[in-house]
N, C-alpha and C positions, 0 to 999 in steps of 0.2 A: 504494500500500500504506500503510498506516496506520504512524503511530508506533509504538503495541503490538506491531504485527504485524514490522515492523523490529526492536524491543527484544527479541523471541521470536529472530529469528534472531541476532543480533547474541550474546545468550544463550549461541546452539549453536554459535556457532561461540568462544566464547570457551571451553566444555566439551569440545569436537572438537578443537582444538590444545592442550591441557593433558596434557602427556607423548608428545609426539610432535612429531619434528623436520620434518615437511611442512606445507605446508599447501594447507584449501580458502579458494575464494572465492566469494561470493554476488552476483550480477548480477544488477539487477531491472528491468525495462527494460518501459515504457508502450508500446510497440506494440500496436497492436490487429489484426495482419498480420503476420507474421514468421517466418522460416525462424530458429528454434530452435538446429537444430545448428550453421548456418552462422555465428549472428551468437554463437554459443556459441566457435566455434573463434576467429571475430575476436576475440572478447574476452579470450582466451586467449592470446594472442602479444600482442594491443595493450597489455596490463599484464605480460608477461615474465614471466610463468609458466613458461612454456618452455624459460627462462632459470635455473632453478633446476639445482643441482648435481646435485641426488640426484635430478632427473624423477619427485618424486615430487608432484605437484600437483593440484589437482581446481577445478573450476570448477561451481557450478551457474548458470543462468541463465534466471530466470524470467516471463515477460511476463503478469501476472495478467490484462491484460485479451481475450488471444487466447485466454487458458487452456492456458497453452503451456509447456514447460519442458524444457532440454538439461542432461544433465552429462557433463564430458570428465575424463576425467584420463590425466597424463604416462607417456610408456614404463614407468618403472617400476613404477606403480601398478599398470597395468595386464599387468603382468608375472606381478606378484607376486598380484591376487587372483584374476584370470583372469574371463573372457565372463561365465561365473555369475554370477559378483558384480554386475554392471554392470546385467545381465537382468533378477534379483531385486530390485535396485534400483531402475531404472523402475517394473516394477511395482508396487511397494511405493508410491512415490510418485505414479503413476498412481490406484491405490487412495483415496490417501490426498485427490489433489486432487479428484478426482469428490466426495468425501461431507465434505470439510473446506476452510479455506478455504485460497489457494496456501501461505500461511506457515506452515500445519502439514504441508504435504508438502515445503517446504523443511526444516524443522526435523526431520524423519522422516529429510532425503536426509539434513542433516550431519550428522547423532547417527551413522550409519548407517555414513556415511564416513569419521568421527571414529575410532570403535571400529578399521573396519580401516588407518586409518593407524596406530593405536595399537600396533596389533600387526605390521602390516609393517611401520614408520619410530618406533621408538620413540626416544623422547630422548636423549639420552647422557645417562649420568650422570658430570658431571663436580664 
């Protein structure tokens, strides 16, 4: 993936935790073969994600050159926006990586997951 296309994500994700006490993570990973969800969920315990208090966590993880991409997130997340969310999700970023290139269906997945941590794990104000 290109530097730009890194600086685009790096971008949303610095917008997607701005008022909100969770967070995502962005995995980009050069396989050109790769089971998605599985090396989705490794990457997901192997950096203690899991390990968060509030389970509230998200991971995307992209391999541009399979054309491939998993997102998981923790108990809670997935508590609180339910199947829908995750559904409309993919799809969304399905969409987006067919006719754009992977860094703008990354950038669609965190805005997207950004918004609903916002509103399910909002920041404390302290």
């Amino acid at each position: 993936m290109r530097r730009a296309d890194r600086q685009k994500i790096a971008d949303a994700l610095s917008r997607a935790g701005a008022g909100t006490s969770a967070h995502i993570s962005v995995h980009v990973v050069p396989d050109s073969s790769i089971d998605v969800l599985e090396r989705a969920k490794s990457a997901f315990f192997a950096t203690a994600l899991h390990e968060r208090s509030g389970a509230d966590a998200a991971l995307i993880l992209v391999a541009p050159t399979a054309r491939a991409f998993a997102v998981i997130g923790d108990r809670a997340l997935h508590e609180r926006v339910g199947q829908a969310f995750w559904d409309d999700l993919v799809v969304a970023m399905t969409a987006a990586f067919k006719t754009g290139s992977p860094a703008d269906a990354v950038v669609l997945g965190v805005d997207r997951l950004g918004r609903a941590l916002r509103e399910q794990f909002p920041a404390s104000a302290t």
